[in-house]
C-alpha positions, 0 to 999 in steps of 0.5 A: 497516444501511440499505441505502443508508449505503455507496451508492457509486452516482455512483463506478465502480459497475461497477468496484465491484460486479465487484470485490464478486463477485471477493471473494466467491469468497475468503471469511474462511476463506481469508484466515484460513488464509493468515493460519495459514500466514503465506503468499501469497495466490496464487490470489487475486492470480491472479484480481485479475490476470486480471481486469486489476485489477493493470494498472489504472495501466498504459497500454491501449498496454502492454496495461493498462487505462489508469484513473484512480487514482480508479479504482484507489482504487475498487478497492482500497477495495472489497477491503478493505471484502470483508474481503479483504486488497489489499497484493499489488495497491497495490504493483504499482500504486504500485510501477510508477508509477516506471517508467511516469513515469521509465523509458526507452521500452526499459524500458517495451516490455520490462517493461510489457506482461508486468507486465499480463499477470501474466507479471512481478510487481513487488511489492517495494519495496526502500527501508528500512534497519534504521539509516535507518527514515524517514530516506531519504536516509541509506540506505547501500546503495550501488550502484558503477557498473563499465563495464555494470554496478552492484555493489550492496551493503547490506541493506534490511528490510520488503521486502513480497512479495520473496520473491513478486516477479519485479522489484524496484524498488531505492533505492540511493545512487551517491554517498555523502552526504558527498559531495553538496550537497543530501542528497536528490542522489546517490540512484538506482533500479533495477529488479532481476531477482530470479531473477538477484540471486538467483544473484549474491549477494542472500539474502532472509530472511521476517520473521514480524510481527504481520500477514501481509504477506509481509515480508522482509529482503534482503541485497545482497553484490556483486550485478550490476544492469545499468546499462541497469536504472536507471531515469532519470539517476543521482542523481535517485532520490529525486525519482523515488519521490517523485513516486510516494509521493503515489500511494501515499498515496492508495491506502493511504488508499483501503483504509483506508476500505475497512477501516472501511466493513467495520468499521462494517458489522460492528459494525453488524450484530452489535449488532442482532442481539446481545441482552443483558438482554432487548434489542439491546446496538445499543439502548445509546448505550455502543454505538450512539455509538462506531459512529456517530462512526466512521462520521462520521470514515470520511465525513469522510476519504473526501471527503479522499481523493476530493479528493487523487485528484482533485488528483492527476489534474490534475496539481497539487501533492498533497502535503499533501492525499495525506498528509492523506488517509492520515492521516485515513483511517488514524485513522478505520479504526482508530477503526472497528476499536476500535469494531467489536472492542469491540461484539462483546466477546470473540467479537472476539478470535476467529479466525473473526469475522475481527474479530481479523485485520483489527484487527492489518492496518488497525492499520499504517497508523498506521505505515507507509508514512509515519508519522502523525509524519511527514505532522504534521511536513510539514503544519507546515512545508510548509502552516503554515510552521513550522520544520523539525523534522528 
């Protein structure tokens, strides 16, 4: 592969070769191990902290080293395409956006500055329900206020890294929905003490998936929050992670490129060097034409993400260019990934060319965090101005 067909020279190139050399002390076997163990990738979310990657958003004033989300897409970009896996990093980034945008300035002193130095993580998104999925605004946890305090009860599920986290970030209602005007009111968030839900009444549960994500269900039976835990006014939650999913959006989309980058690369390298009757199976446009529109489609989605970041950072409204970002970048991974697991054949399916693992962890993001459905369903009505469709 040409040297320069990834050259990344004019984006954070130091950022970018000091994330390479991070990676590079954590090869395929240790993330195929984790991936054996279904466990946490403690070491390396420990290196990524220390060198400050996980305070990447987080003001220089609480101790974090204040970068564009650019910046932050350039780092998890760069994971991935190491073949690493960046989930443990993109939650703290997205995840804290809340409280930084939202939160009290008690909050922030309190919080910020130990989330920095990785004395705290806040890793866990507690969000989705088993009868609400994308639904949001139909979640039925519910958070009673009672003097100082919330009793929060109800269950969450696909609670990545619950289990790891020190804090939570917590969408529960305050007001049941038959009793508001608008279905998006009536929703609050909060940021949880894990230890202490712990010890009053929350039980988190692994779920074993297809990929190693750390995820979880949590059950909520009469748990105490602390009033002076809610971030922002009560009711207005919905509006506070949603002005955090555009962020999301273009962090994911960034891995994504990531991924596909390592794919291409991949299958790339492997058909040079593969000969099957007498010459490179690279030689084959059976081969060489796949590779190639991945490669064309990993281009095209990146302009798009390094747009919605641009547009982000300026304070405009994103939100069709975040999801379209997302969008793209996740069919363009996948379409990577089919080609990369169809060059190598059946040494594909095998563990120790890791083709296998980051196959299943770049097929998510067809999934979540918003469905392809869902970003078609909101360009078709907030872009073309078609009917709503839910």
């Amino acid at each position: 592969m040409s040297q320069d067909v990834f050259d990344e020279t004019d984006n954070f190139p130091e950022i970018r070769a000091a994330v390479a050399r991070l990676c590079a002390d954590f090869p395929g076997e240790y993330w195929r191990q984790l991936d054996r163990d279904a466990a946490y990738p403690t070491d390396f979310v420990a290196a990524l902290t220390q060198a400050g990657y996980l305070a990447a958003l987080i003001p220089e004033t609480y101790g974090g080293a204040g970068l564009s989300l650019s910046a932050a897409a350039a780092i998890l970009e760069e994971i991935q395409r190491a073949g690493a896996n960046g989930a443990a990093c993109h939650a703290q980034m997205y995840i804290m956006g809340s409280l930084l945008r939202h939160g009290s300035e008690a909050q922030k002193a309190q919080y910020l500055p130990q989330i920095a130095s990785g004395s705290l993580r806040l890793q866990a998104f507690g969000v989705t329900e088993p009868t609400s999925g994308s639904d949001t605004t139909s979640i039925t946890t519910f958070a009673e206020k009672r003097d100082d305090h919330y009793v929060v009860n109800g269950q969450k599920v696909w609670t990545s890294r619950a289990a790891q986290s020190d804090l939570m970030l917590l969408l529960a209602r305050t007001t049941a929905k038959d009793k508001v005007v608008k279905r998006t009111d009536g929703l609050s968030v909060f940021l949880v003490d894990m230890k202490e839900a712990l010890k009053s009444g929350m039980t988190i549960r692994p779920i074993r998936a297809m990929i190693n994500h750390s995820t979880t269900e949590v059950f909520f039976d009469n748990v105490i929050v602390p009033a002076e835990n809610l971030i922002g006014e009560e009711g207005k939650g919905f509006r506070y992670i949603l002005s955090g999913m555009n962020a999301e959006r273009i962090l994911i989309a960034a891995e994504c490129i990531g991924d596909a980058k390592w794919f291409i690369a991949k299958a790339t390298a492997y058909a040079n060097e593969r000969r099957v009757f007498g010459r490179p199976i690279g030689q084959n446009q059976g081969i060489q034409f796949p590779i190639a529109r991945a490669y064309a489609q990993m281009r095209a989605a990146e302009l798009m993400v390094q747009r919605a970041a641009q547009m982000f950072e300026a304070g405009r409204d994103c939100g069709a260019e975040a999801n379209m970002a997302k969008m793209l970048a996740a069919e363009a991974s996948w379409a990577a990934a089919e080609a990369c697991l169809q060059t190598h054949g059946g040494f594909g399916f095998a563990e120790e060319y890791d083709i296998e693992r980051k196959f299943r962890e770049t097929r998510l993001y067809q999934v979540a965090p918003v469905s392809t459905n869902l970003i078609l369903s909101h360009l078709a009505e907030h872009v073309l101005g078609l009917p709503r469709s839910y």
